[in-house]
VEXDRENKE-405291 format. One record per residue: residue number from 1; chain; x, y, z of N, C-alpha, C, CB in turn; residue in one letter. Coordinates in steps of 0.02 Angstrom, whole numbers, plus 50000, padded with zeros to 5 digits. Glycine has a CB too. Example, Ala and Ser with C-alpha at 12.3 -4.5 7.8 and 13.67 -1.06 7.14 Angstrom:
2
R   num   chaine    n_xx    n_yy    n_zz   ca_xx   ca_yy   ca_zz    c_xx    c_yy    c_zz   cb_xx   cb_yy   cb_zz   residu
R     1        A   50660   49716   50390   50615   49775   50390   50660   49835   50390   50565   49776   50452        A
R     2        A   50642   49888   50354   50684   49947   50357   50645   50002   50394   50704   49970   50286        S
END
This chain:
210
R   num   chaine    n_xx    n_yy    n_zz   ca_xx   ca_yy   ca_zz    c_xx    c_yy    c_zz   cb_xx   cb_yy   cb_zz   residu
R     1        A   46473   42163   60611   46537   42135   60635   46560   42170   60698   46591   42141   60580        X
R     2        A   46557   42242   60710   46583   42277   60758   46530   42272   60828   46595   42352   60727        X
R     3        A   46480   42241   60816   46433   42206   60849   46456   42164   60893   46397   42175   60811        X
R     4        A   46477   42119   60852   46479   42044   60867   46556   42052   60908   46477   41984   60787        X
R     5        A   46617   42088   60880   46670   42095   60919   46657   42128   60980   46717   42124   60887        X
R     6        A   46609   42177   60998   46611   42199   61044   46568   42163   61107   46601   42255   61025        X
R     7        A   46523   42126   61069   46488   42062   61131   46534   42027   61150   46431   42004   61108        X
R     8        A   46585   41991   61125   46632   41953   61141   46690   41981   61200   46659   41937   61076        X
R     9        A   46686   42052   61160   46728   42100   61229   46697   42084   61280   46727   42185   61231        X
R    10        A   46654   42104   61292   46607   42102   61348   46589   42026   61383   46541   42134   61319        X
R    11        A   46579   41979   61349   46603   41940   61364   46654   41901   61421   46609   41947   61330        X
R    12        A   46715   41901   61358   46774   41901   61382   46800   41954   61454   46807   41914   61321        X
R    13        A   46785   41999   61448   46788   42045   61515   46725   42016   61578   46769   42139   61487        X
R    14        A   46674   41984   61556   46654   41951   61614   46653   41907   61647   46627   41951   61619        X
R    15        A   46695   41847   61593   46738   41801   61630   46795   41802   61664   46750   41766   61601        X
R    16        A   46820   41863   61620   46888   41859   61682   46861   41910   61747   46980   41900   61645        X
R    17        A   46813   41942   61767   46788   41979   61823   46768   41911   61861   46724   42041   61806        X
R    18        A   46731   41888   61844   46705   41832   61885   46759   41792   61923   46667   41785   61841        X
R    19        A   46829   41796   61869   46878   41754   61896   46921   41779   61947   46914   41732   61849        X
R    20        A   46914   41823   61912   46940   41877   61978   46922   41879   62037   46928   41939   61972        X
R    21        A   46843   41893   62045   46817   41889   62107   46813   41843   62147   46772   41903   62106        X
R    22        A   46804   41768   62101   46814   41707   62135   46902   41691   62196   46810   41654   62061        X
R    23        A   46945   41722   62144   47006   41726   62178   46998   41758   62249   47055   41765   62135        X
R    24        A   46986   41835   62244   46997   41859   62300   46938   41843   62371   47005   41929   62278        X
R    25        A   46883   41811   62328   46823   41795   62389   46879   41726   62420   46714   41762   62348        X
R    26        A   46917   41661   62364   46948   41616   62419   46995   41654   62455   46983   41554   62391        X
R    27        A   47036   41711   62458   47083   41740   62480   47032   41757   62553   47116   41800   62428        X
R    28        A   46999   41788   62536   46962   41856   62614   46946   41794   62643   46871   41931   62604        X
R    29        A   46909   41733   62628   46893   41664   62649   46960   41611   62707   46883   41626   62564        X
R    30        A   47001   41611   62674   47046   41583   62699   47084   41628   62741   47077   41553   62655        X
R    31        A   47098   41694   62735   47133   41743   62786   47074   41746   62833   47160   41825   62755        X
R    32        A   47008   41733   62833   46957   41755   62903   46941   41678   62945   46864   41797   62871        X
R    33        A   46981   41615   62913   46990   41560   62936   47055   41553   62950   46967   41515   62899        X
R    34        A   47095   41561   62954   47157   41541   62987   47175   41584   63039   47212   41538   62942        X
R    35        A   47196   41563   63071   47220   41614   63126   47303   41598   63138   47171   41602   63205        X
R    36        A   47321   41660   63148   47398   41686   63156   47400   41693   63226   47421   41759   63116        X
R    37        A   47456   41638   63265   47456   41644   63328   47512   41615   63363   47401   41622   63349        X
R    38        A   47547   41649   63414   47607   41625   63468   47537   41590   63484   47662   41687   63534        X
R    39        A   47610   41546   63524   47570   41475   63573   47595   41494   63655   47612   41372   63545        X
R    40        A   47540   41475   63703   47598   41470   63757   47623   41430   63783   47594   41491   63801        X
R    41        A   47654   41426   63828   47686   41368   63858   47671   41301   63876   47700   41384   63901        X
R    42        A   47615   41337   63887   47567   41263   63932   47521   41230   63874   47498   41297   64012        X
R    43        A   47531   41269   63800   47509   41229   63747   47600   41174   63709   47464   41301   63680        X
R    44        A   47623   41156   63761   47698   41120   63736   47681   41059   63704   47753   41098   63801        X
R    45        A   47625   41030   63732   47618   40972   63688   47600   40962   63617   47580   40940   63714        X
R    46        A   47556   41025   63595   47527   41033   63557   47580   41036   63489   47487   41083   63579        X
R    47        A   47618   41080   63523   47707   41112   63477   47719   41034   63460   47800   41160   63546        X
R    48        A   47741   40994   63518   47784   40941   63509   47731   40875   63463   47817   40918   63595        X
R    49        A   47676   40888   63453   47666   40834   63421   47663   40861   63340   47600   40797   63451        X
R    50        A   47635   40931   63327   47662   40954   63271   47733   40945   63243   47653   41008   63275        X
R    51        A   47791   40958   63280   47843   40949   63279   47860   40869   63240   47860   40963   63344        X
R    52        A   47832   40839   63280   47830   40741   63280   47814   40722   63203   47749   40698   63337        X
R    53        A   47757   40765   63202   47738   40754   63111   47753   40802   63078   47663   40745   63086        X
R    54        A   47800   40843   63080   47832   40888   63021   47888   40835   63026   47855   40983   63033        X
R    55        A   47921   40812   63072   47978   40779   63066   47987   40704   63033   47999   40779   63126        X
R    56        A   47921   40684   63030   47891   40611   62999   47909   40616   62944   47816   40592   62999        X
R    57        A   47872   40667   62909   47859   40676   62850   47927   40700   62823   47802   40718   62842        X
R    58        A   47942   40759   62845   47997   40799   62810   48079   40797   62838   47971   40873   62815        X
R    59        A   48084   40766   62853   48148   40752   62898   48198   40794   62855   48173   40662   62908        X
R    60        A   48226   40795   62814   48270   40829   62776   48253   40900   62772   48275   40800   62713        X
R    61        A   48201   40917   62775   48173   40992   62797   48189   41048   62848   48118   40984   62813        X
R    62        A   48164   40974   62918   48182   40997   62986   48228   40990   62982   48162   40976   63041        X
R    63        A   48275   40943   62957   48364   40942   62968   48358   40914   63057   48415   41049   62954        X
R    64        A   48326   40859   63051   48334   40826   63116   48282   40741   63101   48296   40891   63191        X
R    65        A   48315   40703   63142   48264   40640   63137   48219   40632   63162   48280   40591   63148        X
R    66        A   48189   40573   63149   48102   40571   63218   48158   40552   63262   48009   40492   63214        X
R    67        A   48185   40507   63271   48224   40495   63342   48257   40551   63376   48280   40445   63334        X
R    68        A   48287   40595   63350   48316   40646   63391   48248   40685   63418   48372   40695   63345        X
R    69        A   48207   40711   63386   48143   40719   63404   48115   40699   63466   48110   40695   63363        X
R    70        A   48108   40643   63461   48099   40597   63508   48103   40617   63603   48153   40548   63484        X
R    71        A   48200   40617   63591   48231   40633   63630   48240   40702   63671   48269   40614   63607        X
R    72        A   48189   40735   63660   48193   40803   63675   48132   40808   63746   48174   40852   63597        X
R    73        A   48146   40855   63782   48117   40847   63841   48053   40885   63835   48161   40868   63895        X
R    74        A   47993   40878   63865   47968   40939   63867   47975   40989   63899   47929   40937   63870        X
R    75        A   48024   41011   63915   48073   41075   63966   48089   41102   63876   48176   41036   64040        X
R    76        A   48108   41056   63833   48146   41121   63782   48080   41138   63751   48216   41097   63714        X
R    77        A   48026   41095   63741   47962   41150   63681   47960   41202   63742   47852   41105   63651        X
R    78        A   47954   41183   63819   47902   41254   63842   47972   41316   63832   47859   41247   63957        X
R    79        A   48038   41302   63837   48078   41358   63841   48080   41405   63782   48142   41337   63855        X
R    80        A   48045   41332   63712   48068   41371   63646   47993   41425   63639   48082   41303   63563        X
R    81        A   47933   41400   63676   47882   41451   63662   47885   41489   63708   47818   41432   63654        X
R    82        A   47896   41501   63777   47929   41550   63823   47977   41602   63765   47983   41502   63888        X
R    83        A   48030   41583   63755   48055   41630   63722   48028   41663   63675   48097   41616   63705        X
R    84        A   48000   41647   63616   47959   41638   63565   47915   41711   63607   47921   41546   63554        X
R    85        A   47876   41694   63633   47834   41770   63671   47847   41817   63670   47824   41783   63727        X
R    86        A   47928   41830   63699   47964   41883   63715   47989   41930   63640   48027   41852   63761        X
R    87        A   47988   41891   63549   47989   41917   63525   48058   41975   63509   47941   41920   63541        X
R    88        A   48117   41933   63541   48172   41969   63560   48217   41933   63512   48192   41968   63638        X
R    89        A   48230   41891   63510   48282   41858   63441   48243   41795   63431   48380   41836   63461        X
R    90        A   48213   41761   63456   48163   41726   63434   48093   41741   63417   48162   41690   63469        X
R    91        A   48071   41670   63371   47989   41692   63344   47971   41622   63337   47977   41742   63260        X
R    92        A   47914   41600   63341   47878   41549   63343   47785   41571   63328   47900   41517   63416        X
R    93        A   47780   41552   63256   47726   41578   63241   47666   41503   63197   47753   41651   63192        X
R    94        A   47603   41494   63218   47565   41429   63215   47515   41450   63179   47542   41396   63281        X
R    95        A   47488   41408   63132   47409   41407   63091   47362   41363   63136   47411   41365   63003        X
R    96        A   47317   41415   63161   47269   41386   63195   47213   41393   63169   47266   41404   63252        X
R    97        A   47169   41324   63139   47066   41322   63110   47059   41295   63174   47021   41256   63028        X
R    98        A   47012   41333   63189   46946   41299   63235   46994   41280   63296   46898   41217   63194        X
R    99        A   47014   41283   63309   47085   41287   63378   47118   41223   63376   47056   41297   63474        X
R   100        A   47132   41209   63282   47206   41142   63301   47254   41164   63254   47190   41041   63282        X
R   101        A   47298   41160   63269   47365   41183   63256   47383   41142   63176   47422   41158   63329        X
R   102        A   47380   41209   63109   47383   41142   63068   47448   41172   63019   47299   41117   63020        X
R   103        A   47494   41232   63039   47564   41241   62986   47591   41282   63075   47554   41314   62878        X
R   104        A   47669   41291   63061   47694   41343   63091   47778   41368   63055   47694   41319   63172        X
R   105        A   47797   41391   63096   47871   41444   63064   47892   41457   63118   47863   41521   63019        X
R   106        A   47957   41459   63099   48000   41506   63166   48057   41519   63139   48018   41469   63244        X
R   107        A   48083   41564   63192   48150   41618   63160   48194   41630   63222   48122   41707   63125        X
R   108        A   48251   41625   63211   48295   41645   63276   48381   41677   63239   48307   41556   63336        X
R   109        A   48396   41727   63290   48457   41749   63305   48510   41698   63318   48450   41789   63356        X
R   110        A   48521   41657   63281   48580   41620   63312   48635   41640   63355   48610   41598   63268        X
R   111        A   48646   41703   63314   48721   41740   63342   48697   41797   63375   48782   41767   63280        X
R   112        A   48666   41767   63419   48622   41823   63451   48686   41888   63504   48553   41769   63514        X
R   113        A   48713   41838   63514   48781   41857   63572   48832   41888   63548   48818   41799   63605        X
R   114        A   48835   41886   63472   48880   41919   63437   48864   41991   63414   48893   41880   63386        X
R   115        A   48884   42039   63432   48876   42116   63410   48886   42105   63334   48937   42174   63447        X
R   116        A   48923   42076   63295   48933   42083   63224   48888   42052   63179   48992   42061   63208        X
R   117        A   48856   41983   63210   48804   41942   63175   48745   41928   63202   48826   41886   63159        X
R   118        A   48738   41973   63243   48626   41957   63283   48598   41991   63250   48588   41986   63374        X
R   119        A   48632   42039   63192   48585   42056   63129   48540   42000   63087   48631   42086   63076        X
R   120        A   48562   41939   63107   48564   41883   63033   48508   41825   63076   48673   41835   63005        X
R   121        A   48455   41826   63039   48389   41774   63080   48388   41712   63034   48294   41813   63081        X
R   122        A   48370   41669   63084   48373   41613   63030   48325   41575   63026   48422   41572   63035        X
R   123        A   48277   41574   62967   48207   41530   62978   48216   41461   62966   48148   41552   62931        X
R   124        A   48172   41453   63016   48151   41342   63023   48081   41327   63023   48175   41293   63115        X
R   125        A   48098   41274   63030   48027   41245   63063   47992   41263   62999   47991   41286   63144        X
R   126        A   47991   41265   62938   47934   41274   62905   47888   41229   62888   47946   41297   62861        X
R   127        A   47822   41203   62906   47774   41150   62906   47703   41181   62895   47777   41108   62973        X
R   128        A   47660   41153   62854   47589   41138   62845   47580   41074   62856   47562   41155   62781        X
R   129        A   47548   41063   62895   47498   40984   62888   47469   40964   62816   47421   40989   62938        X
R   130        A   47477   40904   62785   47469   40884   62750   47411   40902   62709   47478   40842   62768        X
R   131        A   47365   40860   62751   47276   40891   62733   47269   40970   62733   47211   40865   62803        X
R   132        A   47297   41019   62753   47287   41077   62758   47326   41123   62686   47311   41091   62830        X
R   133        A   47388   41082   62646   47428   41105   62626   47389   41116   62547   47490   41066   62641        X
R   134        A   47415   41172   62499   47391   41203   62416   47333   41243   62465   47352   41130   62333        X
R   135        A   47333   41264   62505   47283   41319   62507   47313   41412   62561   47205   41267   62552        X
R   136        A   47389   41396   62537   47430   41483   62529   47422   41496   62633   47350   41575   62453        X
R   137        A   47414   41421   62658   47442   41437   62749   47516   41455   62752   47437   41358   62807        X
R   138        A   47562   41420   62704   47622   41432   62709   47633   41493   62691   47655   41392   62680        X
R   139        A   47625   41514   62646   47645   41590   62624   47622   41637   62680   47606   41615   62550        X
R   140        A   47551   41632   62700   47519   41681   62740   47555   41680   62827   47432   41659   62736        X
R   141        A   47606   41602   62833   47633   41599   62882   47689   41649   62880   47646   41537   62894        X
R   142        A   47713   41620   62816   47782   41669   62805   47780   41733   62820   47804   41674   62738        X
R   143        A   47727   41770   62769   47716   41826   62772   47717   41869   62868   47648   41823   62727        X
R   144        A   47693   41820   62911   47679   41848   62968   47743   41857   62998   47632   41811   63008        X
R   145        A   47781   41814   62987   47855   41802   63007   47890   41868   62998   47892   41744   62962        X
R   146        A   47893   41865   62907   47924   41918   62915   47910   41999   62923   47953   41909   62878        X
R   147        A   47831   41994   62944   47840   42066   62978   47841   42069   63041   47793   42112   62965        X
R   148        A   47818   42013   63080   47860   42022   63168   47945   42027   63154   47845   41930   63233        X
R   149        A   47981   42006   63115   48053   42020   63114   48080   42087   63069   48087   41953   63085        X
R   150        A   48024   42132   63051   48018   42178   63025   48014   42230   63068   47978   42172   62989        X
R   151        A   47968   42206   63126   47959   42244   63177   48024   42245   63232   47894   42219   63205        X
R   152        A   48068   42206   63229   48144   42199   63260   48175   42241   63228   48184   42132   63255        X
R   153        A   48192   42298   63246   48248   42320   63206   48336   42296   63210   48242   42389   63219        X
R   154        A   48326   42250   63242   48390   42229   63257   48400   42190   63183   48396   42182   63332        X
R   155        A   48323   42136   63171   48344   42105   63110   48349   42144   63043   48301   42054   63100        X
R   156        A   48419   42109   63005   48443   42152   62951   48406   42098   62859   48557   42156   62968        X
R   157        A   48432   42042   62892   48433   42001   62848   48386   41951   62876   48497   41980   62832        X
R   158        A   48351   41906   62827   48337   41823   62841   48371   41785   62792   48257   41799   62838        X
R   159        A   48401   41725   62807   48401   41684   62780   48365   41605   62825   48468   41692   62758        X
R   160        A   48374   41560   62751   48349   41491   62782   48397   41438   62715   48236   41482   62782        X
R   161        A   48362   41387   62739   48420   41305   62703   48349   41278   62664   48465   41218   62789        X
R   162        A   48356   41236   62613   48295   41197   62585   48333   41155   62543   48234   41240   62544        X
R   163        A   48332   41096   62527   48359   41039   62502   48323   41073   62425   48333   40954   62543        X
R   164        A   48379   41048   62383   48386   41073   62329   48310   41027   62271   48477   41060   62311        X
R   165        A   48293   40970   62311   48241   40969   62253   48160   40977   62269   48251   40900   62218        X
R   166        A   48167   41024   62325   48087   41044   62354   48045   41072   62310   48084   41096   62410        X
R   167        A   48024   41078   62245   48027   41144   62209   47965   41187   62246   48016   41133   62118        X
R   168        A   47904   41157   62285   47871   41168   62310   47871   41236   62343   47868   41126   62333        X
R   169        A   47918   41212   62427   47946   41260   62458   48004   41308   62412   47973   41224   62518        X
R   170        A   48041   41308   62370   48064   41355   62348   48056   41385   62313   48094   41354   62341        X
R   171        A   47976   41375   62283   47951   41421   62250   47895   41489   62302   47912   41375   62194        X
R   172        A   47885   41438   62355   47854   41478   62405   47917   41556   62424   47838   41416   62480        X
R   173        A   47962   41519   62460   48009   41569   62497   48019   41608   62439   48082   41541   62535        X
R   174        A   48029   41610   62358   48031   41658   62316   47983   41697   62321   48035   41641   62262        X
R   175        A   47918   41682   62327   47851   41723   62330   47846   41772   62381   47794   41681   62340        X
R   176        A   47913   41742   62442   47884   41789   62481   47968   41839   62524   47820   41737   62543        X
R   177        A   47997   41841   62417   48062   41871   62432   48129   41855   62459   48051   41905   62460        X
R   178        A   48130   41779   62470   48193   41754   62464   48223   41736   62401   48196   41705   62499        X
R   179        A   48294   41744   62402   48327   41748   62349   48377   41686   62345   48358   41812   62347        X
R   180        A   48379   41610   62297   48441   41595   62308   48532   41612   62301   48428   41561   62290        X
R   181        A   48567   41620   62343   48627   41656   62354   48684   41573   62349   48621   41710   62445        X
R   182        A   48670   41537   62374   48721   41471   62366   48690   41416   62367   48774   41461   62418        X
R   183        A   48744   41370   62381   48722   41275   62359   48756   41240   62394   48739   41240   62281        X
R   184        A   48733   41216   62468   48775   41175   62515   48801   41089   62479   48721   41166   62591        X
R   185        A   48825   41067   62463   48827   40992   62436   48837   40928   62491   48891   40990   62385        X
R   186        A   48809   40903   62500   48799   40851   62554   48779   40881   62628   48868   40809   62561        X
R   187        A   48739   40923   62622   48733   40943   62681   48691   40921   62749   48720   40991   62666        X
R   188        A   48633   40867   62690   48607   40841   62771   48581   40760   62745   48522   40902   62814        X
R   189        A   48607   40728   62782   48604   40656   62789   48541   40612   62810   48649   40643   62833        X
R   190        A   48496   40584   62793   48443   40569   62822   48426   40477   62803   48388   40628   62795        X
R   191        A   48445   40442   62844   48444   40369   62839   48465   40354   62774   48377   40338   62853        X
R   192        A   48538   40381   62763   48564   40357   62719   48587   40407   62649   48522   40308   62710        X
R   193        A   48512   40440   62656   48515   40490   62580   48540   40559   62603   48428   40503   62537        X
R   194        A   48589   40552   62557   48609   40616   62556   48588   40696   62517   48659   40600   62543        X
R   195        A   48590   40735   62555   48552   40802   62525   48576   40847   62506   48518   40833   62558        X
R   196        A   48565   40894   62452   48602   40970   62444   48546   41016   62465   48630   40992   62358        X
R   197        A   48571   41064   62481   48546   41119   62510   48549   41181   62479   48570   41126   62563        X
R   198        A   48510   41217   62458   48522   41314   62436   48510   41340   62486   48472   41359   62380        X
R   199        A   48560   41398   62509   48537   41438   62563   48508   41497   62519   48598   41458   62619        X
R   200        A   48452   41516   62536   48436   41598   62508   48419   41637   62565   48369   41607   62451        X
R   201        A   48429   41691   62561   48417   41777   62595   48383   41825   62567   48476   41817   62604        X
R   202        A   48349   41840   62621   48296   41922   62612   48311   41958   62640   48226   41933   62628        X
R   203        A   48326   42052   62617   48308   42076   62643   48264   42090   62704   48309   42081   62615        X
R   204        A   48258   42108   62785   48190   42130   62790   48212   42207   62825   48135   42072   62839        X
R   205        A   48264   42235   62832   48280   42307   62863   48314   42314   62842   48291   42327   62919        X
R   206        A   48323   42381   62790   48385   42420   62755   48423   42438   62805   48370   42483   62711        X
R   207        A   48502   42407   62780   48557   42419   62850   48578   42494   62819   48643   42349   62862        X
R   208        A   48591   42541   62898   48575   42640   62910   48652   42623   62888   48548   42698   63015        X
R   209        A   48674   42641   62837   48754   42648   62814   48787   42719   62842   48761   42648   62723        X
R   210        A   48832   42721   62870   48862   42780   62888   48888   42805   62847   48898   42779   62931        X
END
């Protein structure tokens, strides 16, 4: 009997090794295929048609329409990845396979001008391409985000907005330490339907208390 339980140990311990290993070989796999990358300027089109289809799809996400979309010049993508470079209260960060642009993120200082609130960043833009999406680009985007705003010591906090029935994305931003804190109610309008919103916040720099 003490035989037979202990083959089964053994066993059982080599299925879950195997499973194990399988995990982390797709992990080292997919982190040595994606690439983490600012864009530059003179890649604006590239931004703006990503943009075009995060906004197709997710309009209540972006918190903007395809038509307003639309309407935007290409003077504002090259200013938003110009800035984006500089890494100063803005961030603009892209999933690049094989050199096409297939998730990105970004983060900005709103109150950048304000001495009391350019502590407080605010993430957008969160998108994977469809075909690209269940294989952890979003998280690994996130993750990059928030250590370039880690590397700001100006930033204290992140927060961001997500319509209250994503469970998708809000199980992501939990994974990667956002917390929900409130519950906007009608907050964004999109041909008609109306949306609620949770704002949650992370940590990413312990504020130096005097």
């Amino acid at each position: 009997m003490s035989v037979l339980i202990s083959q089964s140990k053994q066993k059982c311990c080599s299925i879950f090794t195997f499973v194990l290993l399988n995990f982390f070989i797709n992990i080292i796999a997919l982190d040595s295929s994606v690439e983490i990358i600012t864009l530059s300027p003179e890649r604006w089109q590239e931004f703006r048609a990503l943009r075009l289809k995060a906004v197709g799809i997710y309009p209540q996400a972006i918190s903007v329409t395809i038509e307003d979309e639309y309407k935007k010049s290409p003077l504002h993508y090259k200013q938003l990845l110009e800035l984006a470079q500089k890494e100063e209260n803005e961030w603009f960060l892209f999933a690049q396979l094989e050199g096409k642009l297939v998730g990105m993120v970004g983060a900005m200082c709103e109150m950048k001008y304000s001495s009391i609130c350019r502590h407080m960043a605010m993430v957008t833009s969160v998108f994977v391409d469809l075909a690209y999406q269940n294989r952890g680009i979003g998280q690994i985007l996130m993750h990059a985000l928030i250590k370039k705003m880690e590397e700001s010591e100006r930033v204290l906090h992140a927060m961001l907005y997500v319509t209250t029935l994503e469970e998708a994305p809000i199980n992501l931003y939990k994974k990667c330490g956002f917390e929900i804190c409130g519950e906007l109610a009608n907050a964004v309008i999109i041909d008609d339907t109306v949306y609620n919103q949770f704002l949650m916040q992370r940590v990413i720099n312990k504020v130096n208390k005097k």
